[in-house]
C-alpha positions as CSV (number, residue, x, y, z in Angstrom):
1,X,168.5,-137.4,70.3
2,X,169.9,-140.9,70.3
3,X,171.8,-140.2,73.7
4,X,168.1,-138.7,75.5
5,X,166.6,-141.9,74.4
6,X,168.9,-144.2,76.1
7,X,168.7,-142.3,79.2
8,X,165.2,-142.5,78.7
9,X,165.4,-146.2,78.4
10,X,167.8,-146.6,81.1
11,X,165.5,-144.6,83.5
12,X,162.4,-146.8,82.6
13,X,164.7,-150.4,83.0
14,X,165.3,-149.3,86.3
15,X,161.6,-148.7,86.7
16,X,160.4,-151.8,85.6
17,X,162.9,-153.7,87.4
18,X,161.4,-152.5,90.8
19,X,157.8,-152.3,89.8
20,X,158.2,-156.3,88.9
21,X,160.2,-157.0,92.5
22,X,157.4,-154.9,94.3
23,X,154.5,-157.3,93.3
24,X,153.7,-160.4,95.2
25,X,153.9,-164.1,94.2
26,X,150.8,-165.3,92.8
27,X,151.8,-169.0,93.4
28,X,149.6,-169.4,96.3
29,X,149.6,-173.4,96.1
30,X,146.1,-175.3,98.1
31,X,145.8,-172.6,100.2
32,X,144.1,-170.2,97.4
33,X,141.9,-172.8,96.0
34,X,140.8,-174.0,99.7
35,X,140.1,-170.5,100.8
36,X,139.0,-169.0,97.5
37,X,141.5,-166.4,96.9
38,X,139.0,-164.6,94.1
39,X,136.6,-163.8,96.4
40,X,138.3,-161.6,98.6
41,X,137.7,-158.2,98.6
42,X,141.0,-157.3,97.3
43,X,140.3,-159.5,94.4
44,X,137.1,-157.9,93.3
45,X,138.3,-154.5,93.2
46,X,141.6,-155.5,91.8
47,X,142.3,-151.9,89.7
48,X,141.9,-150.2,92.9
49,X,143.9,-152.1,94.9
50,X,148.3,-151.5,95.7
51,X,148.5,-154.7,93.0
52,X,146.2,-153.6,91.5
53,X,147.9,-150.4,90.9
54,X,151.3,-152.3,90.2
55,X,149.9,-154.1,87.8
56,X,149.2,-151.3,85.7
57,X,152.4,-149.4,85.9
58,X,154.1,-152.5,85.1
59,X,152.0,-152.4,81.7
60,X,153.2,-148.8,81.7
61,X,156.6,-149.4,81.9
62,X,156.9,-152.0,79.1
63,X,154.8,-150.6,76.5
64,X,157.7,-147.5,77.3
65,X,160.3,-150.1,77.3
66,X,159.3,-151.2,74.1
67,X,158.7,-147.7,72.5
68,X,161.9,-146.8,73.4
69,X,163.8,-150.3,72.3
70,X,162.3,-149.5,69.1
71,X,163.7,-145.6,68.8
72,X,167.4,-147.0,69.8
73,X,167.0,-149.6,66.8
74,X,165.6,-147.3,64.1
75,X,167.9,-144.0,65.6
76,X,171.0,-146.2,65.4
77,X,171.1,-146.7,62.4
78,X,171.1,-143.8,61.2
């Protein structure tokens, strides 16, 4: 059990390590508050959009990575 929860784990550190180099810089500097970056149409319909979508599987993978941080502690011990 132990030994299919660090795979697990390994699987999802992976994950989240490309899901967080995938996403783009949000430092945009004078340029997003000259041109408004929030009212772009991309920033309206954020949950729809590729970041959008990033976003969320990045929430994904570290509520997993967490879960599974946890069941090494608690299994180790054992």
């Amino acid at each position: 059990m132990l030994t299919a929860v660090i795979v697990l784990h390994i699987i999802v550190c992976i994950a989240l390590i490309l899901v967080i180099l995938l996403q783009s810089s949000k430092v945009e500097g004078l340029t997003g508050i000259v041109q408004g970056g929030a009212e772009t149409f991309f920033g309206k319909n954020k949950g729809r959009s590729y970041e959008g979508k990033l976003a969320r599987l990045t929430t994904i993978c570290m509520i997993v990575f967490i879960i599974t941080s946890i069941a090494i502690g608690i299994l180790s011990n054992k």
